[in-house]
Kinemage of the C-alpha trace (Angstrom):
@kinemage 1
@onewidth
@group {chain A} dominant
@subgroup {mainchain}
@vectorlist {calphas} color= white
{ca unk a 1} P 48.847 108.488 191.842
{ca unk a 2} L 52.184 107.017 191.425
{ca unk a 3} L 53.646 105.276 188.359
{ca unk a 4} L 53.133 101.959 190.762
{ca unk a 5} L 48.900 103.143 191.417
{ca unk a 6} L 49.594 104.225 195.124
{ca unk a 7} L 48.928 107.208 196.564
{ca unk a 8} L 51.312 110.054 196.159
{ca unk a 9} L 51.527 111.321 200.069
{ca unk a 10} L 54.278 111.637 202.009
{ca unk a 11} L 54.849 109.092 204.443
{ca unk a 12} L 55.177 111.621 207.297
{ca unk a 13} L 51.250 112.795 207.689
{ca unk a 14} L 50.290 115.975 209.153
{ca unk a 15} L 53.272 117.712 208.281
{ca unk a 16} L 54.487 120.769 205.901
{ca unk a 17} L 57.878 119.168 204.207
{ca unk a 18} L 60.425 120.692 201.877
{ca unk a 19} L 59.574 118.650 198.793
{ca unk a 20} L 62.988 118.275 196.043
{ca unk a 21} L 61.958 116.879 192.687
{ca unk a 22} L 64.870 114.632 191.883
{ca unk a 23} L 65.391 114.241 195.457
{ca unk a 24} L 67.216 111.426 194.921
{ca unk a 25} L 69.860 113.203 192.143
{ca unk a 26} L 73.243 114.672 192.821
{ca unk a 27} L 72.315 117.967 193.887
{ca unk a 28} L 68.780 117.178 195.489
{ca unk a 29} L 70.363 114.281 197.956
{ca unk a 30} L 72.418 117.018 198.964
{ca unk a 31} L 69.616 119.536 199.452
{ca unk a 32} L 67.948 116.693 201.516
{ca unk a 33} L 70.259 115.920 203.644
{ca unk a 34} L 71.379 119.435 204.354
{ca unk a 35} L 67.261 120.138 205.406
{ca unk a 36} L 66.712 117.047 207.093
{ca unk a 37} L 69.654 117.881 209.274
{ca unk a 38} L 67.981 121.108 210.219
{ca unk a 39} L 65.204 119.314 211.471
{ca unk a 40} L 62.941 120.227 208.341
{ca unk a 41} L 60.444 117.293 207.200
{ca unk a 42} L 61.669 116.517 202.990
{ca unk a 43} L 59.688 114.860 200.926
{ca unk a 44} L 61.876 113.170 197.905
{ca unk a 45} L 59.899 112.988 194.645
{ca unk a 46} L 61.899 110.989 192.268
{ca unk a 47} L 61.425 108.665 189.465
{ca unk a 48} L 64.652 106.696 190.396
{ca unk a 49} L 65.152 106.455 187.005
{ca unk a 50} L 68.966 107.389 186.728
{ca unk a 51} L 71.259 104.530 187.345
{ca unk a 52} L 72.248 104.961 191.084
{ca unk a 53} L 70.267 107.580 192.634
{ca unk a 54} L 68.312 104.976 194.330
{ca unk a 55} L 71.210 104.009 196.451
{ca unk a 56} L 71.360 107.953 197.521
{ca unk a 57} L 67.516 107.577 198.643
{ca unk a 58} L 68.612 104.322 201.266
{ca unk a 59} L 71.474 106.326 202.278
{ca unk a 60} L 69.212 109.919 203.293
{ca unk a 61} L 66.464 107.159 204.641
{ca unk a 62} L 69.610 105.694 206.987
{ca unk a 63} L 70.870 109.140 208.007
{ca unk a 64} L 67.297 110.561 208.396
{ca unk a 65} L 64.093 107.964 209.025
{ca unk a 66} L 62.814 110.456 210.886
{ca unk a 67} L 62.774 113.001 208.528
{ca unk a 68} L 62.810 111.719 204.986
{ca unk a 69} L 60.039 110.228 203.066
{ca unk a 70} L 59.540 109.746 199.391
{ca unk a 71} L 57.202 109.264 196.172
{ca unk a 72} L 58.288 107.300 193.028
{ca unk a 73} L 56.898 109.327 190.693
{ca unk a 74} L 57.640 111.409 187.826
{ca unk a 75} L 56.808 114.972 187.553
{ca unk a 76} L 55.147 114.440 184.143
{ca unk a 77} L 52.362 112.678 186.259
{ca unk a 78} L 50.318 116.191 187.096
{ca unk a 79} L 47.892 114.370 189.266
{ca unk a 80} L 51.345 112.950 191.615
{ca unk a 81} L 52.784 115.954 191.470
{ca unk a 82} L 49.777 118.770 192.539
{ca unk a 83} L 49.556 115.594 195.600
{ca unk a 84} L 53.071 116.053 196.550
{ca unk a 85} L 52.765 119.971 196.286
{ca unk a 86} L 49.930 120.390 198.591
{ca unk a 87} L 51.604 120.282 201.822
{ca unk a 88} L 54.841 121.689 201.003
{ca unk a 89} L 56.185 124.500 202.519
{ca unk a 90} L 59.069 125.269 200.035
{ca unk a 91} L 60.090 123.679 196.613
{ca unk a 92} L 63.068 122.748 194.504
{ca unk a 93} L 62.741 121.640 192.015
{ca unk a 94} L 65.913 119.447 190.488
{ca unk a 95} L 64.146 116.799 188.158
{ca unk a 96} L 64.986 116.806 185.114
{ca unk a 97} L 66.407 115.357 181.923
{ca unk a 98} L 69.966 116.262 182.325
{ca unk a 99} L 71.193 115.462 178.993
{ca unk a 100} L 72.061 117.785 175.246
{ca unk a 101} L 72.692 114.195 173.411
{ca unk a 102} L 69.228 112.733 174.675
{ca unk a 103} L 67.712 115.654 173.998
{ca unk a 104} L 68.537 115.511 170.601
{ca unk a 105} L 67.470 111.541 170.198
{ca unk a 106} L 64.251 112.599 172.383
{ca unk a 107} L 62.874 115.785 172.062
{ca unk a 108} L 59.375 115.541 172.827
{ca unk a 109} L 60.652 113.358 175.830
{ca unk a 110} L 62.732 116.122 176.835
{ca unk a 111} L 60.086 118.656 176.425
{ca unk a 112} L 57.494 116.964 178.656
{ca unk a 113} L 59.595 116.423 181.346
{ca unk a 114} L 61.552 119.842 181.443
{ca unk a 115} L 58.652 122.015 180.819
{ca unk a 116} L 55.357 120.065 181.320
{ca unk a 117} L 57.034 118.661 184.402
{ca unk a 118} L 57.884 122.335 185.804
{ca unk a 119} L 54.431 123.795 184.557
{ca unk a 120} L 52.675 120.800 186.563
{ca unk a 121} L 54.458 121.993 189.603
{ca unk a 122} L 53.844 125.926 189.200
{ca unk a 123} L 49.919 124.981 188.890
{ca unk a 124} L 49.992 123.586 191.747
{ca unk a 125} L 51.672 126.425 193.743
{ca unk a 126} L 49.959 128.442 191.395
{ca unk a 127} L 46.522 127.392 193.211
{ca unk a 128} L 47.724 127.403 196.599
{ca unk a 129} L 46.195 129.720 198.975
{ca unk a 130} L 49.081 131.015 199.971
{ca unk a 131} L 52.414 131.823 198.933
{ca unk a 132} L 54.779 128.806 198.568
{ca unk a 133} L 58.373 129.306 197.138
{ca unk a 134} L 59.880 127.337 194.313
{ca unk a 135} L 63.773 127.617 193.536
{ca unk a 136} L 64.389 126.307 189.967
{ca unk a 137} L 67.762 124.592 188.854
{ca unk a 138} L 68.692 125.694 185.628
{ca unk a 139} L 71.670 125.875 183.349
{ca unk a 140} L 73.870 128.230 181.931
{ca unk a 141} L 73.242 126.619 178.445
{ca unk a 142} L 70.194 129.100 178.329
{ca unk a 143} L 72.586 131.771 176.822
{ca unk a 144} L 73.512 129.633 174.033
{ca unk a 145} L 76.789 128.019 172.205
{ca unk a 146} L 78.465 131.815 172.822
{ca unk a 147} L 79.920 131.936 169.545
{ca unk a 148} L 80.293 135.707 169.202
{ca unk a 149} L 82.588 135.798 172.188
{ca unk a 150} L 86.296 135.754 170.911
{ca unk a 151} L 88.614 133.569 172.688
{ca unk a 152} L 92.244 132.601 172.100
{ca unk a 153} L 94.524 129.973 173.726
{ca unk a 154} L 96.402 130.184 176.729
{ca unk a 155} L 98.488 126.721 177.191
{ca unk a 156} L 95.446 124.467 177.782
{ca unk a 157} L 92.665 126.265 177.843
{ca unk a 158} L 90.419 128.759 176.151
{ca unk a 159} L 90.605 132.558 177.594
{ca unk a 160} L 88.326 135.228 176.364
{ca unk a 161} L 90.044 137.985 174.439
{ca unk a 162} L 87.364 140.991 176.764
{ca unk a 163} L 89.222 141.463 179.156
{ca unk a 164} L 85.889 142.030 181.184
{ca unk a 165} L 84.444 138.710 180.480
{ca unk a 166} L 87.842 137.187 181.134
{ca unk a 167} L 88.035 139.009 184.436
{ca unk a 168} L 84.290 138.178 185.899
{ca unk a 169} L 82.465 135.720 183.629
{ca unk a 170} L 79.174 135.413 181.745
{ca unk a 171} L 76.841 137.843 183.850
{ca unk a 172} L 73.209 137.881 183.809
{ca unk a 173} L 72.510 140.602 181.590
{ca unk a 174} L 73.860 138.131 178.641
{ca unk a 175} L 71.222 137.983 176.058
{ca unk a 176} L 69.049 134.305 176.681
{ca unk a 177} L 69.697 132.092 172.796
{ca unk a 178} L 68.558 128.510 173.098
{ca unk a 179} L 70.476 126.063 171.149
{ca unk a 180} L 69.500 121.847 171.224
{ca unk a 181} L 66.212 120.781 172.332
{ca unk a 182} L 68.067 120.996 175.819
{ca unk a 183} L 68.533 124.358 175.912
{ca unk a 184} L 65.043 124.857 174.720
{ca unk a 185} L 63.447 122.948 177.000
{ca unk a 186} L 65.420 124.493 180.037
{ca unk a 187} L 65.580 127.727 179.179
{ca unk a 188} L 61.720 127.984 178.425
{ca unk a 189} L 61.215 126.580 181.941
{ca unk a 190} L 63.616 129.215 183.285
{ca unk a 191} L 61.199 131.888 181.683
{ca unk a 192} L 58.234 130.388 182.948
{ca unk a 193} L 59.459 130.417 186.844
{ca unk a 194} L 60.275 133.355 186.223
{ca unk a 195} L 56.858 134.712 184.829
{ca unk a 196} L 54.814 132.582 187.566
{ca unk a 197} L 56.195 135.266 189.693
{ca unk a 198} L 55.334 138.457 187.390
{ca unk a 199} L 52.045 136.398 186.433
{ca unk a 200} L 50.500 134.589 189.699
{ca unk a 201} L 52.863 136.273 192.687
{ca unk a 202} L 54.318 132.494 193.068
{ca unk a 203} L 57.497 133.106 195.174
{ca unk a 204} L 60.041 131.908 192.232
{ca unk a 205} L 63.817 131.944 192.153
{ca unk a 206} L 65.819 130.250 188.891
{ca unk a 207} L 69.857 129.378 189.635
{ca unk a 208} L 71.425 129.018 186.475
{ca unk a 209} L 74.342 126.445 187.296
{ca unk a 210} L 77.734 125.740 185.872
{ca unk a 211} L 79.019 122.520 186.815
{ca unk a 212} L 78.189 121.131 190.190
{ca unk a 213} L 80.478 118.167 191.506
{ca unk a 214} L 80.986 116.439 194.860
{ca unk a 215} L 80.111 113.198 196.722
{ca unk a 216} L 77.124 111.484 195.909
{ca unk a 217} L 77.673 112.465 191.837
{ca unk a 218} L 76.941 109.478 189.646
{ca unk a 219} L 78.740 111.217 187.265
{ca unk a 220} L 78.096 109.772 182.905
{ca unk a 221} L 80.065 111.032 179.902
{ca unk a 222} L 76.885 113.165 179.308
{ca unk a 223} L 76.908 114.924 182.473
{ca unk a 224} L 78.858 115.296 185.474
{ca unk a 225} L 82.086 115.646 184.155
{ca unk a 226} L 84.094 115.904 186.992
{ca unk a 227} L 82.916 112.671 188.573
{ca unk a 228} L 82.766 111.101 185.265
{ca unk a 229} L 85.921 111.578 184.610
{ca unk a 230} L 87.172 110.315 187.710
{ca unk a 231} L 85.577 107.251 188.200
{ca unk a 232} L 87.508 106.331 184.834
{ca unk a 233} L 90.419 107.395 185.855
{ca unk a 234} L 90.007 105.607 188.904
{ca unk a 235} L 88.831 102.175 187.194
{ca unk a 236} L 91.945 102.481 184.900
{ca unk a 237} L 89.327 103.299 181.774
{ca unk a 238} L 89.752 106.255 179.197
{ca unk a 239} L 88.276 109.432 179.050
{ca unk a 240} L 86.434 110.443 175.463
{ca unk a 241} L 86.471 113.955 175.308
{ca unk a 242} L 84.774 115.699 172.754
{ca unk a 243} L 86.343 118.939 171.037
{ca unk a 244} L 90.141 119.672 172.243
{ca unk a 245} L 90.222 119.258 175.711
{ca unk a 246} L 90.556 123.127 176.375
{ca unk a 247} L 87.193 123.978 176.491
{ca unk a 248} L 86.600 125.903 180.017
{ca unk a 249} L 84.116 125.517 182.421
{ca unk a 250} L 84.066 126.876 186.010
{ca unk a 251} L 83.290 124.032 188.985
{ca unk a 252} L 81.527 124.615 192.352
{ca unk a 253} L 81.360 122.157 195.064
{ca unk a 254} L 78.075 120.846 195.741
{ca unk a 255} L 78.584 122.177 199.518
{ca unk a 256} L 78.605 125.494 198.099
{ca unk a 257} L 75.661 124.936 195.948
{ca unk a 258} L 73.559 123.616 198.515
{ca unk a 259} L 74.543 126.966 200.395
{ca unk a 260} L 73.477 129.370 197.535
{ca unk a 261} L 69.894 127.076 197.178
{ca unk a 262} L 69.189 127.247 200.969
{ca unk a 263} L 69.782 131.243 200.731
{ca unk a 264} L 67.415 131.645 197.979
{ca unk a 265} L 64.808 129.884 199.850
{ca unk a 266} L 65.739 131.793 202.861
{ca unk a 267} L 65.627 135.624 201.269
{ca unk a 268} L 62.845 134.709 198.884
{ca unk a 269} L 60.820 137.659 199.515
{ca unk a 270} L 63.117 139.634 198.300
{ca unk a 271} L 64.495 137.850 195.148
{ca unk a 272} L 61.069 136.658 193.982
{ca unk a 273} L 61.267 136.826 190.210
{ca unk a 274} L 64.746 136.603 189.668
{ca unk a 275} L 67.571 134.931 188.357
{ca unk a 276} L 71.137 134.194 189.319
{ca unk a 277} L 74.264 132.385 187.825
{ca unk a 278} L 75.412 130.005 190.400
{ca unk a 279} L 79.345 128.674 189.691
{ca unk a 280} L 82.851 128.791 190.644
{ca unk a 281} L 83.314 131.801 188.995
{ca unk a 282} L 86.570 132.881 187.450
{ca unk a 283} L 88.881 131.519 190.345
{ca unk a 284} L 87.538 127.994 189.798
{ca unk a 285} L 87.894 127.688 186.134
{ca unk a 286} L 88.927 125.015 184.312
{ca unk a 287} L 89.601 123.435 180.998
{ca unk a 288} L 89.330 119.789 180.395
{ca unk a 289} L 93.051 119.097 179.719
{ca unk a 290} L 93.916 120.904 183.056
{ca unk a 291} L 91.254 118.153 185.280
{ca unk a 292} L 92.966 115.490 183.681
{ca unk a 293} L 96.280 116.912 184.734
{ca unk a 294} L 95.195 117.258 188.199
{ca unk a 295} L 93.786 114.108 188.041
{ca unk a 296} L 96.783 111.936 187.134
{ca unk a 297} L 98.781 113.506 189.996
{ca unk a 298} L 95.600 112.213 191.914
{ca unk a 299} L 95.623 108.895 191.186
{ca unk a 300} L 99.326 109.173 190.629
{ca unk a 301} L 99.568 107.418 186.779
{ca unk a 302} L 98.887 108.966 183.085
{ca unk a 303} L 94.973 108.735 182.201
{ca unk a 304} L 94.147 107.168 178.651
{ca unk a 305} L 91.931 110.062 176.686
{ca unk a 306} L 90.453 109.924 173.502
{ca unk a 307} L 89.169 112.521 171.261
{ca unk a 308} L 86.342 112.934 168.730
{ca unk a 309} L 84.322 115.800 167.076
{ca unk a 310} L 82.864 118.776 169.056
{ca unk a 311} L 79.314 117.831 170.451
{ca unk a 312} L 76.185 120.132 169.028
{ca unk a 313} L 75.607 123.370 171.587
{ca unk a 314} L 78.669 122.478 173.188
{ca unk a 315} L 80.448 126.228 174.491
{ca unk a 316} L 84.355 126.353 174.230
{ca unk a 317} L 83.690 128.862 177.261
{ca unk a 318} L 81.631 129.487 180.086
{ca unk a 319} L 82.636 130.977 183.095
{ca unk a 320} L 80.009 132.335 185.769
{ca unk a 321} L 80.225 135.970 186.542
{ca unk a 322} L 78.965 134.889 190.332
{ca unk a 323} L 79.058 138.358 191.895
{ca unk a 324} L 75.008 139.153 191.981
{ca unk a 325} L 74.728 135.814 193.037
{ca unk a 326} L 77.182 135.955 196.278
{ca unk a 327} L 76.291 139.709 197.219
{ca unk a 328} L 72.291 138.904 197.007
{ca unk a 329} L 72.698 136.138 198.904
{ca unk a 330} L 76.029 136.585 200.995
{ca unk a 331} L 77.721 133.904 199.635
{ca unk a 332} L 81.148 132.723 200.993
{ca unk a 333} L 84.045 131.980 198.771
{ca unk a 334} L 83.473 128.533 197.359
{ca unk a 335} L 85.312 126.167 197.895
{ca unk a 336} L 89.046 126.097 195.599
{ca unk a 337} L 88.534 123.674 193.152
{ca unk a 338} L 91.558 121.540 193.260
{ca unk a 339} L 90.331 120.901 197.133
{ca unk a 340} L 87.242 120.028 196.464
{ca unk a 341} L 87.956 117.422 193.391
{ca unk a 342} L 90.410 115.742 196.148
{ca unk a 343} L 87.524 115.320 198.130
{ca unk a 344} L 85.649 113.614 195.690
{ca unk a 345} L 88.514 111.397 194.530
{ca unk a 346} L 88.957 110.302 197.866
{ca unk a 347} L 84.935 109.827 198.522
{ca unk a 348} L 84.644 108.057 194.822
{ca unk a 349} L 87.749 105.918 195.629
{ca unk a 350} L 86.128 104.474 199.395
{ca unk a 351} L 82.288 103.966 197.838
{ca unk a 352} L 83.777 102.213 194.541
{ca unk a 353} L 86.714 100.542 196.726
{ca unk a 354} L 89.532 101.492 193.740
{ca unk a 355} L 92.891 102.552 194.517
{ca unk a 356} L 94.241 106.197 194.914
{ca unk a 357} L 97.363 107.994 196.086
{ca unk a 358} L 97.522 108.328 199.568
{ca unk a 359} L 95.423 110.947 201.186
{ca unk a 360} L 97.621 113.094 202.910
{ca unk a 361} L 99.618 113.702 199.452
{ca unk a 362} L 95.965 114.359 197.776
{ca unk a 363} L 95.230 117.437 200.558
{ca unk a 364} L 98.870 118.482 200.542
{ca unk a 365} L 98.387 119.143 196.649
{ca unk a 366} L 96.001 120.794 197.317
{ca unk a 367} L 97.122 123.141 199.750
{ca unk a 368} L 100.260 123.569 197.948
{ca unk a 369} L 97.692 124.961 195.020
{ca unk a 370} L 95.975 127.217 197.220
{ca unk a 371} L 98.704 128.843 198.573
């Protein structure tokens, strides 16, 4: 049952859908529209409880009414989602609390809905009669505040002194170290997709993501970055940042994301059990300071930023080593970052109706970049 009383079933009957948990979210409007438009049934299980996301479930209902139907229900209800499960022909699974900072005011909360809500899901597949695939969205905070790596400063931005590391990224072999309730609660999910598939034979693949951004983001200063820090920009509002501004991430366009998703599903039987960093990888990272550049040559006027102290967990650098990730699942080159934050500016700027520098100087920046 839902949170509502009704019945958790999908409103297409007699057919196997794709079911995304958080279906309505960032990444898992993405996934749906990028199934629906191969003709695949999706079944959106969301609790529509993230300012926003309910306006991305009307807009995949508009594109697809043939193809999309949805539960409001939240994946700490076991009894919804085994209900929602029982049909499906593949899983992702994107719900989650997103946050480190209401982790740390909630952590029970954040427990039950990061690993009750994944265990409720892998008993269900877990009693299945046959073998149905789940593809897990983690996080790269599962290897911890990566203190012992030794950085220095290049002009705006942390670089690691390795030049390994600084060459290819974090790589999977990096020992797991769990630090805030978040990373706790994710990375002990991680492990048990993971085991389901050692355990039980459930077809399991985890994704451990850097930062996602692209249209449909409702991006918050405590996560989403990239479109967070945008849609201040754009409304003329500052940006808090917390720590120096040259802590380094690397950014991957959610097209690209939704790529390396739709390939784990597709060569599941031979990545069952595994895990993969999924990010921009060194070409596509970035410090804070250097989006905000970008940015005001974007919008074409200085952004207002304020500091304040370092956040708890928070890494000064993370940068995906990505290369298991594109040669397991022949991954193309993603997509160059300053291109793809145009795109968003641009997308942000027509849904929120604010003002931005005209968009053949955006894409000529751009390209200027690239080449």
């Amino acid at each position: 049952m839902t949170k509502d009383g009704s019945a958790a079933s999908p409103a297409i009957p007699r057919r196997r859908p794709v079911l995304i948990t958080g279906g309505a979210g960032f990444i898992g409007s993405n996934l749906a529209d990028r199934f629906a438009s191969e003709g695949y049934d999706v079944l959106v299980y969301d609790a529509l409880a993230r300012p926003g996301v309910d306006a991305n479930l009307v807009w995949l209902k508009k594109r697809h009414p043939a193809r999309i139907s949805a539960v409001t229900a939240d994946v700490r209800d076991e009894a919804a989602a085994a209900e929602a499960a029982k049909d499906a022909q593949a899983v992702f699974h994107m719900a989650a609390q997103v946050a480190v900072t209401t982790s740390l005011v909630s952590p029970r909360e954040d427990f039950d809905i990061n690993v009750r809500g994944t265990l409720n899901l892998l008993d269900a597949l877990r009693k299945r009669t046959e073998p149905v695939p789940l593809i897990f969205a983690s996080t790269n905070k599962v290897y911890g505040d990566l203190a012992d790596i030794a950085l220095e400063k290049e002009g705006d931005a942390y670089v690691p002194l390795d030049p390994d590391i600084r060459s290819t990224g974090i790589g999977e072999r990096r020992p797991l170290d769990f630090h805030t309730p978040y990373g706790c609660s994710k990375g002990a999910a991680d492990q048990y997709v993971l085991d389901y598939a050692r355990s039980f034979g459930v077809p399991t693949c985890v994704l451990r993501m850097s930062c996602i951004y692209g249209q449909r983001q409702m991006g918050t200063e405590d996560q989403g970055w990239v479109a967070h820090f945008l849609i201040q920009a754009l409304k003329g509002e500052p940006i808090s940042i917390y720590g120096d501004g040259c802590q380094v991430r690397d950014v991957l366009d959610i097209s690209d994301a939704v790529q390396a998703y739709a390939a784990a599903w597709k060569k599941i039987g031979s990545i069952r059990g595994r895990a993969f960093n999924l990010g921009g990888g060194p070409e596509n990272a970035i410090s804070l300071k250097q989006l905000v550049a970008h940015i005001e040559t974007l919008i074409g006027r200085p952004v207002e930023t304020n500091y304040s102290d370092w956040r708890a967990g928070d890494q000064r650098y993370y940068v995906s080593d990505t290369r298991l990730a594109a040669r397991t699942l022949d991954l193309k080159k993603p997509v160059p970052w300053r291109q793809g934050v145009g795109a968003l500016a641009q997308w942000l700027s027509e849904e929120r109706g604010l003002s931005l520098a005209p968009r053949e100087a955006i894409f000529s920046q751009a390209a200027e970049a690239v080449s």
